[in-house]
N, C-alpha and C positions, 0 to 999 in steps of 0.2 A: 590433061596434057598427056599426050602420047608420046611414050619414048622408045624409039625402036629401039631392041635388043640390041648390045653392046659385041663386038665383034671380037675373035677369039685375040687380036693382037693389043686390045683393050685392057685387060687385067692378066694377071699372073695366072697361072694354066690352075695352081692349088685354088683355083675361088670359079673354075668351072662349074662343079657342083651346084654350089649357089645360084649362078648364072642359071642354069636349066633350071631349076626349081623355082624359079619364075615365070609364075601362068601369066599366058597371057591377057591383057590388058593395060585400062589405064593406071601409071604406074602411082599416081598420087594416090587414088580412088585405091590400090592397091597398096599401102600404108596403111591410111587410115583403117580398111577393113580388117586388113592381118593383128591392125593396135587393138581391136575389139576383142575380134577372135581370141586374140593371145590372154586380155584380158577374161574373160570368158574363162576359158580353160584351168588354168591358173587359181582364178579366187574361187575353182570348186573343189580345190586340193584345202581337206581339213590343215590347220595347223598343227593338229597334232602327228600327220604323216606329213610337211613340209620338210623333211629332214632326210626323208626316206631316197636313198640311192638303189638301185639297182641293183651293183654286186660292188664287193670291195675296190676299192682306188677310185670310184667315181664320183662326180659331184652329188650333191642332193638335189635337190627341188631346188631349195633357197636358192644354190651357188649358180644351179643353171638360170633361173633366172636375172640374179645379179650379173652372172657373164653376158647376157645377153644388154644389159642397160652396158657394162664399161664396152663391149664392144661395136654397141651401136654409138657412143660417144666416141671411139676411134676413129671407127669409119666418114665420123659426119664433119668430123675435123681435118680427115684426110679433103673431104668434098670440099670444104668450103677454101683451105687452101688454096686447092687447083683449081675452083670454080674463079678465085680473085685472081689468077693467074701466078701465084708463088707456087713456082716448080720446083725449091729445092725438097730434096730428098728426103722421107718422112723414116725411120726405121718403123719395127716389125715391134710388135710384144710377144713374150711369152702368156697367154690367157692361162695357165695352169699356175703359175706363181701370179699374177693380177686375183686369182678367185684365192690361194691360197692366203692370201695377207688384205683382204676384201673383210674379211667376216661375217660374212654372208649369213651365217647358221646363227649371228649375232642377233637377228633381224627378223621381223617376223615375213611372213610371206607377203602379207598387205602391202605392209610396206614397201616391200621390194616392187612388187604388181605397179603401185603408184610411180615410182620411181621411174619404173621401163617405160610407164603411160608417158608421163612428162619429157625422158627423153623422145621418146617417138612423136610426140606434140612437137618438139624444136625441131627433131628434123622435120617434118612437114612442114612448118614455117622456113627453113631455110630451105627445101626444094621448092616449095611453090613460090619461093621470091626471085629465086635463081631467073636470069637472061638463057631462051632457047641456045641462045651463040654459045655459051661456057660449057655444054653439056660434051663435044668434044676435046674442051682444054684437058690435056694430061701431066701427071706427075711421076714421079718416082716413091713406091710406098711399100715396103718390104722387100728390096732389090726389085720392083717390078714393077711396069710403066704400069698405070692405071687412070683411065678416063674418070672425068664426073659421073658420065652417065653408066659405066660399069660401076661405081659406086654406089649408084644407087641403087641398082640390082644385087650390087653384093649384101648392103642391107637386108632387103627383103629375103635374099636366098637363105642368107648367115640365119633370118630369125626363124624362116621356115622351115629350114634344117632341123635348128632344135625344137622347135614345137613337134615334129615327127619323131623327135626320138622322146623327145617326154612323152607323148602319145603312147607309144610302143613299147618303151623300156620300164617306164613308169609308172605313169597312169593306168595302164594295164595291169601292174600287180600289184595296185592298193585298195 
């Protein structure tokens, strides 16, 4: 399934980023591959550098990873709301207090890896079940109207963000 690119009065201007940081293609075929990749990346970080941050105040491995499952389970309940057509109004989280009171560093990395897999399984199963017609429906989700189908580009953007900065910030100095 092909889903053109989400237009700029589609999602809030702060999830731009995201939006561009989706190559293009098929955007399911585009899940699945990124749940690999991500996979991939990930389970070749030792657990014994699973902990390792970059420079003070930042997350670890663990926490970025676990951000990436709670916030892909944000996003997928934003979707599914306004794909059923309930518009009312979703608020916003704080993700630095969600990773802080998470326990992320509780956990081993596997775990967490498994975890992000499984949520990225659900959202595939609920965009590929999704009606073409719903991918317009929008909602209100952090003060900011946001479509289905910008949703689901913000997905992909949000995880491919962090996979570039784990890439770069990270994985590069271990």
């Amino acid at each position: 399934m092909t889903i053109p690119r989400p237009a700029p009065d589609e999602y809030g201007a702060w999830y731009a980023g995201y939006v561009a940081a989706v190559p293009a293609g098929e955007i399911e075929s585009l899940l699945v591959t990124q749940m690999d990749a991500a996979a991939a990346m990930l389970r070749g970080v030792p657990e014994s550098r699973a902990g390792f941050r970059y420079a003070d105040g930042k997350w670890s491995i663990r926490e970025v990873t676990g951000h990436l499952a709670d916030a892909e389970r944000i996003f997928a309940y934003r979707l599914l709301r306004f794909a059923r057509g309930d518009a009312a109004p979703l608020a916003g989280f704080d993700e630095n207090a969600y990773v802080e009171r998470a326990g992320f560093d509780r956990r081993t990395l596997a775990e967490l890896v498994d975890d992000l897999r499984i949520v990225r399984q659900a959202t595939i199963s609920l965009v590929a079940g999704l009606d073409p017609a719903t991918w317009e429906n929008r909602g209100i989700a952090s003060d900011a109207v946001m479509s289905v189908r910008a949703l689901v580009y913000v997905i992909v953007g949000h995880q491919q963000h962090h996979l570039a900065v784990l890439q770069d910030r990270y994985l590069a100095k271990l």
